[in-house]
C-alpha positions, 0 to 999 in steps of 0.5 A: 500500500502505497510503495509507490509514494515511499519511492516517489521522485522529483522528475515523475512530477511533470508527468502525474502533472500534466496527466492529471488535468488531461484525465480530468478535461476528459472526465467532465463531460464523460463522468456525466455521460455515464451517469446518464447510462446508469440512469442517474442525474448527470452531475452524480458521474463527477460524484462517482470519480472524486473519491474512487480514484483516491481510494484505488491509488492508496489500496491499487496496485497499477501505476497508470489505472484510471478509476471512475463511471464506464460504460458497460458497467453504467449499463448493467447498474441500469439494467439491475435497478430498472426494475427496482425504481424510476430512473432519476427518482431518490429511491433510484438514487440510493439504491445506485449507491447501495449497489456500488456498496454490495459490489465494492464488498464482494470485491474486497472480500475476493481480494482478501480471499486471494481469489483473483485467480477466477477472472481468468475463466473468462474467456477473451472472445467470450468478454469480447462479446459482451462487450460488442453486445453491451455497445450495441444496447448503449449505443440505442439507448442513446438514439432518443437523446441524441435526436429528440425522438422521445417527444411527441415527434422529432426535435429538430434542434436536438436532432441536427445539434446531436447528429452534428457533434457525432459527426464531428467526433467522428471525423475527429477520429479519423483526422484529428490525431494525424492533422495535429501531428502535421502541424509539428505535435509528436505522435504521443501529444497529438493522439492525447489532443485528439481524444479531448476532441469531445470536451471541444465538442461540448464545450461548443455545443454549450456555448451554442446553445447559450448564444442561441438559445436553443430549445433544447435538453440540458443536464439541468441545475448542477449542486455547487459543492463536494457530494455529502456522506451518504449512508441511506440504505434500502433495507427492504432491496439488500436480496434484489440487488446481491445478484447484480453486484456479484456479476457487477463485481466479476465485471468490473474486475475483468474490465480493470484488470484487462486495463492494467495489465495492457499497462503494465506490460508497456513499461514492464511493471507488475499488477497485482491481481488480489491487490486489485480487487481490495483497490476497486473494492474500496474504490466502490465502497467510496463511491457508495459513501458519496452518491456514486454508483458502481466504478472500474478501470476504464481502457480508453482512459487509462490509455489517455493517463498514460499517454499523457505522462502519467507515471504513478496514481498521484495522476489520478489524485490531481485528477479527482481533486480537480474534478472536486474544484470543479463542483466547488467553483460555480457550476452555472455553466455545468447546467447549460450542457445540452444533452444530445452531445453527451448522448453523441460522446457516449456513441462515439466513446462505445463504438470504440469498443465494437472490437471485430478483430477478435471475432475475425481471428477467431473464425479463423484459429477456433470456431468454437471461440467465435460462437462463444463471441456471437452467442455471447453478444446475441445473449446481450441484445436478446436476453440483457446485460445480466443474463449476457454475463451468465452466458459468457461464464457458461459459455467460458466454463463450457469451453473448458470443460468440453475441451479438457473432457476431449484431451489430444492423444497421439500415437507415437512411432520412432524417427528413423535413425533419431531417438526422437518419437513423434505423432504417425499422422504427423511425421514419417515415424515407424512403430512395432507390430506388438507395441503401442505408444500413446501420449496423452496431451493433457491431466487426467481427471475425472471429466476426462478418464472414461474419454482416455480409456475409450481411445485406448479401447479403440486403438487396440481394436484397430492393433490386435497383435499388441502386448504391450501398451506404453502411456508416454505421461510427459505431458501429464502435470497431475491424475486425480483420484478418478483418473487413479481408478480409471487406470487401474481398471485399464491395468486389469482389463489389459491383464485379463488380455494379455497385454502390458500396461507400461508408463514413461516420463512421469513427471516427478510430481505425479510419481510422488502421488503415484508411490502413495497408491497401489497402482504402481504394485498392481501395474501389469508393467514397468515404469521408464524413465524415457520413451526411448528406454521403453521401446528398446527393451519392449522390441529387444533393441536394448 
């Protein structure tokens, strides 16, 4: 807990500096963007990203993670409290914050657990789904901000000041960044100046509407002054809302760990992942205590932290304590933001997320994965964003399982001239009439035993001159207790043939285990040190 400030140096200043007032001229107009997407009052996103940010840079352990509201997890805060209370309304409000709570708890309990391990059964493609599902419904929920449409007809102002500004976003994309560089910025400057280009955007749209005064939707009055200790609770909402935080809590680690390990690896820095879960535990807890709702990692800001300078959470302290001086200075221009061009920094922010190339290399590497990425996605956009997230878990666990329950076995012949052995279907390898060699490419355990002495059932169907059956173990790390049996069952069946069972290259962990049961007494064989020993003397070459 903060090593980082006991290691602190004079030259990082500059760029936790600089890094700190680009996140937080990012984070104005993008804090209140999401607010709305999680169904909240927009000023409660500036609320949500002051006291987050301070918690995680004293428990968290990445140097460059920025902590706040995001979208996919503003999204799922929506669709957990949509049944619960209106939008907007205080119930809304309190259960928000007790959502962020609940989640802040399941996280920090997962990091004093030491649990962090589990996120990695979350498959890339499968979170690659969920999030190209999860734009998609954002990027829709939108559509009625950004053009007018939920009045009675099409609100021309809002229609041409929403599509407007995502146009310009999007031309900014595409041209903003090589433009600046023309002009003589360097390549890192330039890209941090264009991902700005929606503060410039808001900032314009605002000035437009107050000069002209159009008719248009605004964020409303914006409080003056830092958000209070808010310790209201729902009592009668605690069994609805444990649910959505424990999925809530498994996504925001998935999302803020996916951010800091792409971080890290960049300066060669190590995240620690149980450190992780107390930071964004306690992040959330903060963000409870204060009116927020749930907080994580963002990918797109913390890549701006980084590029803009930032070298150590103090980046994300200067950020959040100018986020504060916002609220504290008069907010009169706060209340002026028309919301089509928030509802256009969100689209535009989330389609950024429509990552297709995941899908493509799948297709291309595994079609397993690439349904598990569609299926995923399809489950967002039918089903909703929670059931989406119980998918893509089934869907990741189920992966697992099918392939660990189907592990590769090969049978090996002998490279002429060589003491090398190698797959038959592969390579112009040689075997012996009377002996079979299998190597199995994977543990054995109880999902998969039934499937390995079937392979060897039908191997021997197609070898019937046989007697000796050699299981090369080198790839084998550990055989669980089901496995124990399905051997031995294997050794008898093949005494009662005639055949005999022999083992090769056990790794010394599993021999230990091996040495405290009877297998090794009862083998209808021997155990050799390496495949090539075994195949001298079962063919007489010793």
């Amino acid at each position: 807990m903060l090593g980082w400030l006991r290691q602190y140096r004079r030259g990082l200043l500059a760029g936790d500096i600089s890094a700190g007032i680009v996140v937080a001229m990012m984070m104005i107009p993008q804090a209140m963007a999401y607010a709305m997407v999680a169904g909240l009052p927009p000023v409660f996103g500036l609320y949500a990203s002051i006291l987050p940010p301070l918690l995680y840079a004293l428990f968290g352990s990445s140097m460059a993670q920025s902590v706040g509201p995001m979208a996919i997890i503003s999204l799922m805060t929506a669709a957990a409290l949509a049944p619960l209370a209106a939008a907007g309304s205080g119930l809304y409000i309190v259960l928000a914050a007790q959502l962020a709570l609940l989640s802040g708890v399941v996280l920090l309990v997962c990091g004093l657990l030491r649990i962090g391990f589990l996120a990695n059964f979350f498959s890339r493609p499968v979170m690659s789904g969920f999030t190209i599902g999860s734009a998609l419904v954002i990027a829709y929920g939108q559509l009625p901000a950004l053009t007018g449409a939920d009045l009675p007809a099409l609100h021309p102002p809002s229609a041409l000041l929403g599509i407007g500004s995502l146009l310009l976003l999007l031309a900014a994309r595409s041209w903003l960044a090589p433009l600046l560089r023309r002009l003589g910025m360097r390549p890192a400057a330039a890209d941090v100046g264009a991902r700005l280009a929606p503060m410039a955007v808001v900032i314009g749209a605002t000035v437009l509407v107050a000069s002209l005064g159009l008719d248009v939707r605004t964020t409303g009055a914006v409080p003056t002054g830092l958000p209070s200790l808010n310790l209201a609770l729902s009592h009668a909402h605690w069994r609805s809302l444990l649910q959505p935080a424990l999925l809530i809590g498994f996504m925001i680690f998935l999302i803020s760990m996916s951010a800091a390990q792409a971080l890290a690896l960049k300066r060669q820095e190590k995240v620690h992942s149980n450190m992780e879960l107390i930071g964004l535990g306690a992040a959330n807890i903060g963000s409870a205590l204060t009116g927020g709702f749930p907080v994580t990692g963002s990918m797109s800001r913390s890549a701006v932290n980084f590029a803009a300078g930032a070298n150590t959470p103090l980046a994300s302290i200067i950020t959040a304590l100018l986020l504060a001086l916002a609220l504290i200075a008069p907010t009169g221009w706060l209340a002026l933001i028309p919301l089509p061009a928030l509802a256009a920094t969100i689209i535009v922010a989330v389609l950024t997320m429509l990552e297709l190339s995941t899908l493509r290399v799948a297709m291309r590497y595994d079609r397993g994965d690439a349904l598990a990425l569609v299926a995923t996605a399809a489950g967002v956009l039918a089903l909703g964003v929670e059931a989406g997230v119980v998918i893509g878990v089934v869907l990741s666990m189920g992966t697992l399982i099918w392939r660990a329950s189907r592990p590769h076995i090969a049978v090996l012949g002998r490279i002429a001239g060589t003491e090398h052995f190698r797959n038959i279907e592969r390579y112009p390898a040689g075997t012996a009439p009377d002996v079979l060699m299998l190597r199995i490419d994977a543990g054995l355990f109880f999902g998969n035993v039934e499937a390995v002495n079937s392979r060897v059932e039908d191997e021997l169907a197609q070898r019937p001159s046989t007697r000796h059956l050699v299981l090369v173990l080198s790839a084998v790390n550990a055989i669980d207790t089901s496995a124990l049996f399905g051997l031995a069952e294997l050794n008898q069946m093949l005494r009662g043939r005639g055949i005999g069972l022999h083992l090769a290259e056990v790794k010394g962990p599993v021999m230990d285990r091996l040495k405290a049961s009877d297998l090794l007494s009862t083998l209808n064989g021997k155990v050799y040190l390496s495949t090539v020993m075994a195949w001298d003397e079962l063919t007489g070459k010793a």
